[in-house]
MARGULUM-247326 format. One record per residue (C-alpha): residue in one letter; residue number from 0; x negated, y negated, z negated. Coordinates in pm, 1 decimal. Layout:
// residues N
@aa: a | i: NUM | px: X | py: Y | pz: Z
...
//
This chain:
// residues 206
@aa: x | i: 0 | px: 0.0 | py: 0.0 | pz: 0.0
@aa: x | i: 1 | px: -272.2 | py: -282.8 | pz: -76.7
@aa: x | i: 2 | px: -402.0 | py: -173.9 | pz: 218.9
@aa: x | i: 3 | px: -137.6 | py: -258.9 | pz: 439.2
@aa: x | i: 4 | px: -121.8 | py: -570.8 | pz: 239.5
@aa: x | i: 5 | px: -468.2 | py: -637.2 | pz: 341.1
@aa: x | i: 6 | px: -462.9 | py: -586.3 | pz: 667.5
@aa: x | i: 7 | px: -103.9 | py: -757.6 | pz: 669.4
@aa: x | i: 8 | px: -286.7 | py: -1110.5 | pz: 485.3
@aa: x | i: 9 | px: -619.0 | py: -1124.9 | pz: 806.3
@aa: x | i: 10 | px: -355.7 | py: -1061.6 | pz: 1033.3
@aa: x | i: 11 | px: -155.0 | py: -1385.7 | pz: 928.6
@aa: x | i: 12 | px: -513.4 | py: -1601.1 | pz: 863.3
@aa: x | i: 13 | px: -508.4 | py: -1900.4 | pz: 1137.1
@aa: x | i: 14 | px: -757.3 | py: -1799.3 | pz: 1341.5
@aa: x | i: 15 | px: -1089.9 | py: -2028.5 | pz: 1296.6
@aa: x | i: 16 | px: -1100.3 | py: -2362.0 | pz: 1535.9
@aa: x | i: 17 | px: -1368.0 | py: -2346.5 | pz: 1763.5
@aa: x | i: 18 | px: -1483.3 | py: -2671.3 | pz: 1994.0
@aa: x | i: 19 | px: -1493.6 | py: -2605.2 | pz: 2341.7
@aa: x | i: 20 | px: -1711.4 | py: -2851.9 | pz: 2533.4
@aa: x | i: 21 | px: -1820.6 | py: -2906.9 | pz: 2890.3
@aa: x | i: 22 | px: -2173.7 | py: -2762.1 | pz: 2925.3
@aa: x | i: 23 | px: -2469.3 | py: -2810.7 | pz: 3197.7
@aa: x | i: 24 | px: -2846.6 | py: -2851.0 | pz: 3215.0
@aa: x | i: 25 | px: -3004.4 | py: -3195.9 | pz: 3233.5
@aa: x | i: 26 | px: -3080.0 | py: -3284.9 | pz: 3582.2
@aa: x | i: 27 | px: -3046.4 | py: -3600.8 | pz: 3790.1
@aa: x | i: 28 | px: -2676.8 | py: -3538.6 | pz: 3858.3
@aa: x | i: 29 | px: -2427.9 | py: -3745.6 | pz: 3649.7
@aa: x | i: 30 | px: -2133.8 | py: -3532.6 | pz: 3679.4
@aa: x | i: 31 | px: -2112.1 | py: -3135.0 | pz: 3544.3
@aa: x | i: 32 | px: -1757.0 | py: -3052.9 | pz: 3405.1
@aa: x | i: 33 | px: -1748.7 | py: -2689.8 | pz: 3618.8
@aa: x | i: 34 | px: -1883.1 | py: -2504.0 | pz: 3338.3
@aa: x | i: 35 | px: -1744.7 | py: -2514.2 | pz: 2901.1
@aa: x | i: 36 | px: -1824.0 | py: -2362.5 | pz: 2620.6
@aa: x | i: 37 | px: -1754.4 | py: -2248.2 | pz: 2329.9
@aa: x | i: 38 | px: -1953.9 | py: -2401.1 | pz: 2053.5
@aa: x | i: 39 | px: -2088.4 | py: -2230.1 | pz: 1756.0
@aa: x | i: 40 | px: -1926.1 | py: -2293.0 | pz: 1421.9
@aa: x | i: 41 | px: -2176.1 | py: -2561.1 | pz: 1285.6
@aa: x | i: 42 | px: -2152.1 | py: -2755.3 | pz: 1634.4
@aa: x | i: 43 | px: -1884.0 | py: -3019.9 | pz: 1574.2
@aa: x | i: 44 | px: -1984.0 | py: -3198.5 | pz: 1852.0
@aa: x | i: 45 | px: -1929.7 | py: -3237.9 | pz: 2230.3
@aa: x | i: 46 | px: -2186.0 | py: -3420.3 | pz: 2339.9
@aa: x | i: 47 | px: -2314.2 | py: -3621.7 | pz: 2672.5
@aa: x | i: 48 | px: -2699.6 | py: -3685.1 | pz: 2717.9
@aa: x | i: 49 | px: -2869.5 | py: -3953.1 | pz: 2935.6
@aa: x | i: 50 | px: -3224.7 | py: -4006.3 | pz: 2956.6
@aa: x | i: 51 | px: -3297.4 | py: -4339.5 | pz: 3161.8
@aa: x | i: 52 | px: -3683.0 | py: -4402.4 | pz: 3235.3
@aa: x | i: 53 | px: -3787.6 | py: -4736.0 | pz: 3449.6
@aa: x | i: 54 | px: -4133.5 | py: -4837.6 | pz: 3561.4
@aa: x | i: 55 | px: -4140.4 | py: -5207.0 | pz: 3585.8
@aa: x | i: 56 | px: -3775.2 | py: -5321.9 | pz: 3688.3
@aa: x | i: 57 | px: -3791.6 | py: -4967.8 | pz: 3878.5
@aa: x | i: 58 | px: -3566.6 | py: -4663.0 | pz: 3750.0
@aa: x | i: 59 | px: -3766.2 | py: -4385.2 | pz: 3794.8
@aa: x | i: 60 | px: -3542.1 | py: -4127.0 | pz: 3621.5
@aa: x | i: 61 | px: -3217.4 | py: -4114.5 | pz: 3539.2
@aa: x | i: 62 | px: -3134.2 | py: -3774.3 | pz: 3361.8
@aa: x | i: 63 | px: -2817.7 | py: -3639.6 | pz: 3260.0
@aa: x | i: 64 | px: -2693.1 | py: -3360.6 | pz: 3059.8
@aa: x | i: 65 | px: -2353.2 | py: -3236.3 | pz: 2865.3
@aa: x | i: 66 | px: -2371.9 | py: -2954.0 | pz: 2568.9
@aa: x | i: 67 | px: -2248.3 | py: -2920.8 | pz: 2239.5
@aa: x | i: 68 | px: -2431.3 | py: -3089.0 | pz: 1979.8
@aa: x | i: 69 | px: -2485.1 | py: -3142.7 | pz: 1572.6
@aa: x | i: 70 | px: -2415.6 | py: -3416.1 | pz: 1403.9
@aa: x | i: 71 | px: -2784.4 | py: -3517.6 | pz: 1380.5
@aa: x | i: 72 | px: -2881.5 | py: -3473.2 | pz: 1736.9
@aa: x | i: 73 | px: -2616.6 | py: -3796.4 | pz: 1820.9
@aa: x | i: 74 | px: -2862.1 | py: -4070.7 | pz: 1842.0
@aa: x | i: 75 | px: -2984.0 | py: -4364.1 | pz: 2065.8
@aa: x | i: 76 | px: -3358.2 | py: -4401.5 | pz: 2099.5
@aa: x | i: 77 | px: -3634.1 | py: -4554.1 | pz: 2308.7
@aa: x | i: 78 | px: -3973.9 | py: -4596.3 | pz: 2328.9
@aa: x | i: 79 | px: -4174.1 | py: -4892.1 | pz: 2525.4
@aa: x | i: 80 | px: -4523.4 | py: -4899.7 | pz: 2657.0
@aa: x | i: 81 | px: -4470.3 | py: -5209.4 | pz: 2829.1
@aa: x | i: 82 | px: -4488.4 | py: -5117.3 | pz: 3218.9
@aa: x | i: 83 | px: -4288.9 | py: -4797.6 | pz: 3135.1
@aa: x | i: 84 | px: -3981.7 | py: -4766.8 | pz: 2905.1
@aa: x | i: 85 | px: -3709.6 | py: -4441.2 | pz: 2803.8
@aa: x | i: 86 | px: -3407.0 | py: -4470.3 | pz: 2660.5
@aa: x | i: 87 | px: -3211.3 | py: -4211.3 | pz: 2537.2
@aa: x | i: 88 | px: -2851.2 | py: -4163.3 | pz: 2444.2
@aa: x | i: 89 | px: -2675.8 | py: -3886.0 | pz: 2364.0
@aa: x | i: 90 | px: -2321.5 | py: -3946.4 | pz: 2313.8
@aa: x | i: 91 | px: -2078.2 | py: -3771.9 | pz: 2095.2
@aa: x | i: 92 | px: -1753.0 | py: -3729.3 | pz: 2030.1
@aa: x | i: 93 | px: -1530.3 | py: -3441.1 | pz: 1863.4
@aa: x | i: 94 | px: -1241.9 | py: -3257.2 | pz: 2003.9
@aa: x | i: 95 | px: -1196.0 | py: -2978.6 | pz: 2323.2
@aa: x | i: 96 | px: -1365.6 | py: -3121.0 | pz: 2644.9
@aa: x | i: 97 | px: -1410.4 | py: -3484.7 | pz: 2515.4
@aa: x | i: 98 | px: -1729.9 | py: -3514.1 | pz: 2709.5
@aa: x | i: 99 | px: -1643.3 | py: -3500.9 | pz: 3059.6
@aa: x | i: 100 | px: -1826.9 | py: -3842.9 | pz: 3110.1
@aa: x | i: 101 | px: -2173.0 | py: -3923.6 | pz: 3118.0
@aa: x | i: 102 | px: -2340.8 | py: -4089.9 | pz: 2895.9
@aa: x | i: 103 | px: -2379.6 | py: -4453.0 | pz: 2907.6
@aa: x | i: 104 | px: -2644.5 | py: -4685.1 | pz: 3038.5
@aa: x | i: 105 | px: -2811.8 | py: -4859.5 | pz: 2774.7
@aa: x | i: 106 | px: -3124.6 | py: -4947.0 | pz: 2893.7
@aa: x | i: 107 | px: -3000.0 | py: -5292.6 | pz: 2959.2
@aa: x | i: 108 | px: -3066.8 | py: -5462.1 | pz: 2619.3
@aa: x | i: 109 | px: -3149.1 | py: -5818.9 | pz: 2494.6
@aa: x | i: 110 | px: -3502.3 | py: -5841.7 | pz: 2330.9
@aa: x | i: 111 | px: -3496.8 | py: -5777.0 | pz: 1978.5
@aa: x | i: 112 | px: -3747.0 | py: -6032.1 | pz: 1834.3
@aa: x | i: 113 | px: -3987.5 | py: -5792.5 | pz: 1769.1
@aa: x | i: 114 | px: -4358.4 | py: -5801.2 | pz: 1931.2
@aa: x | i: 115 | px: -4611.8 | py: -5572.1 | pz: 1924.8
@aa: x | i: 116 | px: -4939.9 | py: -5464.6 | pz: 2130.6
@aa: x | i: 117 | px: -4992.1 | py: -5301.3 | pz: 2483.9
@aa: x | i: 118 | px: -5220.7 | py: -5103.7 | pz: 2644.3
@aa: x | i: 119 | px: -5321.2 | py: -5244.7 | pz: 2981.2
@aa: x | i: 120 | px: -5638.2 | py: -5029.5 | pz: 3100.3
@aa: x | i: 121 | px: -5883.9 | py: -4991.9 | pz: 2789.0
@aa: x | i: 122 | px: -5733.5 | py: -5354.5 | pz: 2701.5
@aa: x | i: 123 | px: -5483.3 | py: -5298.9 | pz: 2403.0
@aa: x | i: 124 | px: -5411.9 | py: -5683.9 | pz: 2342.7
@aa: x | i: 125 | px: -5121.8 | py: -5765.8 | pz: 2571.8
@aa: x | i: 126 | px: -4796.9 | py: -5832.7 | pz: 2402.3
@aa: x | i: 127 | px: -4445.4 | py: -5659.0 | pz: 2512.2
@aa: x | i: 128 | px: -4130.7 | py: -5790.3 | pz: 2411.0
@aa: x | i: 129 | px: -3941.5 | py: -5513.4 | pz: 2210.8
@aa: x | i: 130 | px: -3553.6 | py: -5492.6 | pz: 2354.1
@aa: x | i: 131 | px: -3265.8 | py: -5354.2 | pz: 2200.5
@aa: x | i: 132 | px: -3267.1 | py: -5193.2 | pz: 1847.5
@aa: x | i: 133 | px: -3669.5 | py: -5146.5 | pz: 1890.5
@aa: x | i: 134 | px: -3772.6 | py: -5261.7 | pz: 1575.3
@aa: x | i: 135 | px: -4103.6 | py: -5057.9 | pz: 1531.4
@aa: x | i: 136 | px: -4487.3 | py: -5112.3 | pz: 1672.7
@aa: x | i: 137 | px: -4635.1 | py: -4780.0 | pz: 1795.8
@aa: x | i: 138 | px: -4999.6 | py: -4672.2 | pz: 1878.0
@aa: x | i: 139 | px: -5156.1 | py: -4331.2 | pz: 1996.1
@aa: x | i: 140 | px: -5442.5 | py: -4163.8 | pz: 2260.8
@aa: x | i: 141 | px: -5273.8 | py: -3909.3 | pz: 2438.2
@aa: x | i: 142 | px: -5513.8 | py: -3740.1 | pz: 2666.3
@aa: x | i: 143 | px: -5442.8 | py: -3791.2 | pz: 3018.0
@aa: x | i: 144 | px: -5624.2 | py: -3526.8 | pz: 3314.4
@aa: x | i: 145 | px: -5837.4 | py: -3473.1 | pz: 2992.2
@aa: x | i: 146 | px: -5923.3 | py: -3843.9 | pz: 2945.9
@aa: x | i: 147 | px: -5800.1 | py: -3975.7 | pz: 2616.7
@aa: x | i: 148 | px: -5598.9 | py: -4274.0 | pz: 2669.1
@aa: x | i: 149 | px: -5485.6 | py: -4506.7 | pz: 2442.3
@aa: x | i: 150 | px: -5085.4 | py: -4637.2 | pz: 2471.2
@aa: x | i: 151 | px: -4907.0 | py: -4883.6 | pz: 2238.1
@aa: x | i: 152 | px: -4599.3 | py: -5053.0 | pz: 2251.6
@aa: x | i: 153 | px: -4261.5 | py: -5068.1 | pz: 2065.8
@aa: x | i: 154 | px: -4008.1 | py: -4788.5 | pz: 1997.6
@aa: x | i: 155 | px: -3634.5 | py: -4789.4 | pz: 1770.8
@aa: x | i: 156 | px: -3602.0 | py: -4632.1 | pz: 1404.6
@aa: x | i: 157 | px: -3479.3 | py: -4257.4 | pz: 1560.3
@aa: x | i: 158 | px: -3857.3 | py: -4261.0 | pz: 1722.0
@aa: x | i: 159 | px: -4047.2 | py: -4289.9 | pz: 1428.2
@aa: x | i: 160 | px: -3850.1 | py: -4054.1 | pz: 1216.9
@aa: x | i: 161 | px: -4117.4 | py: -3804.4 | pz: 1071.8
@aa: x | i: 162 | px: -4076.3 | py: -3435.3 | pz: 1331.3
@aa: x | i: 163 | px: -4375.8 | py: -3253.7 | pz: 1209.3
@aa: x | i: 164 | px: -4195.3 | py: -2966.9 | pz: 1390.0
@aa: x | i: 165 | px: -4278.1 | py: -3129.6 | pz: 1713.9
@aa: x | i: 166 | px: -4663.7 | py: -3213.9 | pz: 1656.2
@aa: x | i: 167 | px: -4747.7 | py: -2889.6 | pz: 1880.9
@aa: x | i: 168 | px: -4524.2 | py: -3013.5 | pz: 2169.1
@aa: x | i: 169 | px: -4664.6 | py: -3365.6 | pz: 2093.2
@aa: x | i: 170 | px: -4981.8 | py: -3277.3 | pz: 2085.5
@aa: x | i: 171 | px: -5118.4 | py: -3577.2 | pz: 1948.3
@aa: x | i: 172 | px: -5061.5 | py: -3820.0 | pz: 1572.1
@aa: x | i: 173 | px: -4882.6 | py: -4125.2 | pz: 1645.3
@aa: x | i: 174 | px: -4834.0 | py: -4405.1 | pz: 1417.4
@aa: x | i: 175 | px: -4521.1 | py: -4620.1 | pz: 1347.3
@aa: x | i: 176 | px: -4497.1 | py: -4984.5 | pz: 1191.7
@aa: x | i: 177 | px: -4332.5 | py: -5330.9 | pz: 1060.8
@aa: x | i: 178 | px: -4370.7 | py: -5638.5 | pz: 1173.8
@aa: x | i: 179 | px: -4527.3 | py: -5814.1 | pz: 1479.0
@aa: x | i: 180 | px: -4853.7 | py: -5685.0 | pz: 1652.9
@aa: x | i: 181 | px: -4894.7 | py: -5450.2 | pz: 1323.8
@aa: x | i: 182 | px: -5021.3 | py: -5188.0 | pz: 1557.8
@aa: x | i: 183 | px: -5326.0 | py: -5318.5 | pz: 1658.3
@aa: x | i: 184 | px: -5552.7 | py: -5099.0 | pz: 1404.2
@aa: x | i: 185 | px: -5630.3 | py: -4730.2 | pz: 1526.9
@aa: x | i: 186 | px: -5535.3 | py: -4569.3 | pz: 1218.5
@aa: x | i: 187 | px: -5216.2 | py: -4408.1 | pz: 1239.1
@aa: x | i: 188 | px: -4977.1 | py: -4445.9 | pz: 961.8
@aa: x | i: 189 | px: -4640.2 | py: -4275.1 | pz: 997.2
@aa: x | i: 190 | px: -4489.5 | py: -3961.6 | pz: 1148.1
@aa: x | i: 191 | px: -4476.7 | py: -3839.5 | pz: 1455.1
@aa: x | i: 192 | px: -4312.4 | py: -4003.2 | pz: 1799.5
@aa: x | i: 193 | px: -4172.0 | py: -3849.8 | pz: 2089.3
@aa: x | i: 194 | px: -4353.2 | py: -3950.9 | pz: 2391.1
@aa: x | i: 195 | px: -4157.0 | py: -3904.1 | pz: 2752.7
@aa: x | i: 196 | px: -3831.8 | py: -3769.8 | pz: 2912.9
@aa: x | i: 197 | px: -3933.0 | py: -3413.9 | pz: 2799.2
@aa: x | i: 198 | px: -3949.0 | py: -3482.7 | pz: 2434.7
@aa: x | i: 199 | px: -3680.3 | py: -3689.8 | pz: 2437.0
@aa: x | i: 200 | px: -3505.0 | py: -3441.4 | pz: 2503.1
@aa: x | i: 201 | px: -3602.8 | py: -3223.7 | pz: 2212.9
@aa: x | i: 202 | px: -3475.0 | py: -3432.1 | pz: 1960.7
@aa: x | i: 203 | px: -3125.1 | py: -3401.8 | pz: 2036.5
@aa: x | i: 204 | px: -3161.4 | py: -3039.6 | pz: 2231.4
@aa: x | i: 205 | px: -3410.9 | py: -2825.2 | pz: 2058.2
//
């Protein structure tokens, strides 16, 4: 008899919600909605990614990419050397199918007051403008065709935010600081920063 019962009471349990969101790689298409998914049960998120990179006044990449997504990979971030800039957004939202539009663009920002030090050749005293919520000064040497090469320039909060777990993939320490031209010593002193379109893409899609 308890049994029955049992099997009576999981019988009659709702059944457990599960998001369904529209899912395709990252590529330089803007629109995927031929494919969903069902997301797994900590994934409360549909989620639209868009990973803009310009050279100059150039767009050199514009990426795009839908999925389902955690609560902390929904973030805005960029990073600015100057002569080359990535912005990242990756846009959320949280019922069936919500993201069946990309991502917006918003690499088109206002400067944000900030200034810090670029690279231009072995010359690291130029100035760039930070834009948008870029409130941070960033140096590193990243080696380039196995040259070591040092970049600096500005980058927003979600940069900076310490991802030891990324230091392989990195492959380099970068610094993060305060207040205008602060990065002009070598020395780093915060964290770890994502540097390019491919790891920008790891924060929000490990």
């Amino acid at each position: 008899m308890h049994h029955r019962l049992l099997l009576l009471g999981i019988l009659l349990l709702p059944k457990a919600y599960t998001l369904k969101c529209y899912e395709c790689a990252a590529g330089s298409s803007a629109t995927c909605i031929d494919t969903t998914k069902e997301c797994p049960p900590m994934a409360t998120h549909c989620s639209a990614l868009r990973i803009i990179m310009h050279s100059g006044e150039s767009v050199i990449a514009d990426i795009n990419g839908k999925s389902c997504s955690f609560s902390e990979q929904c973030a805005q971030a960029s990073v600015n050397f100057g002569m080359t800039r990535t912005v990242l957004a990756n846009e959320c939202c949280t019922t069936d199918l919500c993201n069946s539009l990309p991502a917006p663009d918003y690499s088109k920002t206002r400067p944000s007051g900030r200034k810090c030090f670029t690279c231009n050749g072995l010359q690291c005293t130029s100035t760039v403008e930070c834009q948008g919520n870029e409130y941070h000064c960033i140096s590193t040497t990243v080696e380039i065709k196995g040259q070591k090469t040092t970049m600096k320039g500005c980058a927003s909060k979600q940069m900076c935010t310490n991802t030891e777990q990324l230091e392989g993939l990195a492959g380099t320490r970068i610094s993060c600081c305060e207040g205008d031209y602060c990065n002009g010593g070598s020395r780093p002193r915060a964290g770890l920063l994502l540097l390019g379109a491919p790891l920008l893409y790891l924060i929000v899609w490990p």
